[in-house]
Phi, psi and omega in degrees: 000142194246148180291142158324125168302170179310149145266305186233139186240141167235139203219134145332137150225093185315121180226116158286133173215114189254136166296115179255134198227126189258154185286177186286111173064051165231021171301312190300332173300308186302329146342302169277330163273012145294309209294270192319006197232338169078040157219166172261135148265163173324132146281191186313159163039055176200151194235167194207107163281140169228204196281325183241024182202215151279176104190143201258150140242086201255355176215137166324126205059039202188148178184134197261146194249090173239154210202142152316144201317189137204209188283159189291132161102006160329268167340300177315280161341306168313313193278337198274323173309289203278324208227013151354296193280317154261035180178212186199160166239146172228154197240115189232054184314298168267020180270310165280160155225147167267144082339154184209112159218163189216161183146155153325309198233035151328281188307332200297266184011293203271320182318352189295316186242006178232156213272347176263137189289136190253000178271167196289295168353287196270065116210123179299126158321350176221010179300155150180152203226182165238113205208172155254123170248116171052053178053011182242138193276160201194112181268102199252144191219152198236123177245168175313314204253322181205225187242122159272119173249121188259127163244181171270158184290004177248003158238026172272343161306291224293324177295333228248291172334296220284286165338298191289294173332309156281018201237312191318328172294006185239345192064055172315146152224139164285119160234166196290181156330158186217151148300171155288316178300317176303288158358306212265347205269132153340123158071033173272128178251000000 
């Protein structure tokens, strides 16, 4: 007899991820040196894809930038360097960890512990919040295929727990790392 397939797969997903804070009436700047960077930012509570990344917006005037790692404090460094004059960057790689989950019942999943409605109707295919899962703060973004979920790295065990545990009624599976890039693409199975 052969194992169930997956219904939800949960995946690691390794990030640079910088915070961008725009000064008081200066978004439209940071704007453009996103533009020059050959990305958008997000509107509020929305995500925005680019060739190697993200970007997010869950609180006004502020937006997580995310790309794959590269070296540490690189990025930042770039964005602190582009957006000097109007905002400020930050880097908060290691303060977050990424999550990935995908699957047919990937949202069923998560409505078990979390406070934002998660059907597709109310949270957008580009939607992305700041919301609590299994008491844990958790920035959640609606992707083609599934969920990004970002926590602090000092509660991504209890979530990662939380998860598996509650995931079995999905026939949950653990797989290795995923890109950023991976993710953003269509049609990932």
């Amino acid at each position: 007899m052969s194992a169930p397939e997956a219904q939800v797969v949960l995946a690691a997903c390794p990030l640079d991820i910088i915070e961008l804070a725009a000064r008081r009436a200066a978004a439209g700047a940071l704007d453009a040196a996103a533009a020059r960077r050959g990305l958008a930012l997000a509107p509020l509570g929305r995500r925005r894809s680019f060739a190697a990344g993200l970007t997010l917006c869950i609180r006004p005037g502020r937006w997580l930038v995310l790309s794959r790692p590269a070296a540490p404090g690189a990025a930042a460094l770039l964005w602190q360097q582009e957006c000097a004059a109007s905002g400020t960057a930050v880097d908060l790689s290691s303060a977050l960890k990424g999550f990935y989950l995908h699957g047919e019942a990937a949202r069923e999943l998560l409505v078990r512990g979390c406070r934002v409605n998660l059907a597709p109707d109310a949270f957008a295919a580009d939607g992305a919040a700041a919301t609590l899962i299994a008491q844990v703060s958790v920035i959640v973004t609606a992707l083609p295929q599934g969920l990004l979920l970002l926590t602090p790295a000092t509660t991504a065990g209890h979530l990662h727990e939380w998860l598996a545990a509650s995931g079995r009624p999905f026939a949950l599976s653990v797989r290795g790392n995923v890109t950023v890039e991976r993710i953003c693409e269509e049609g990932l199975a």
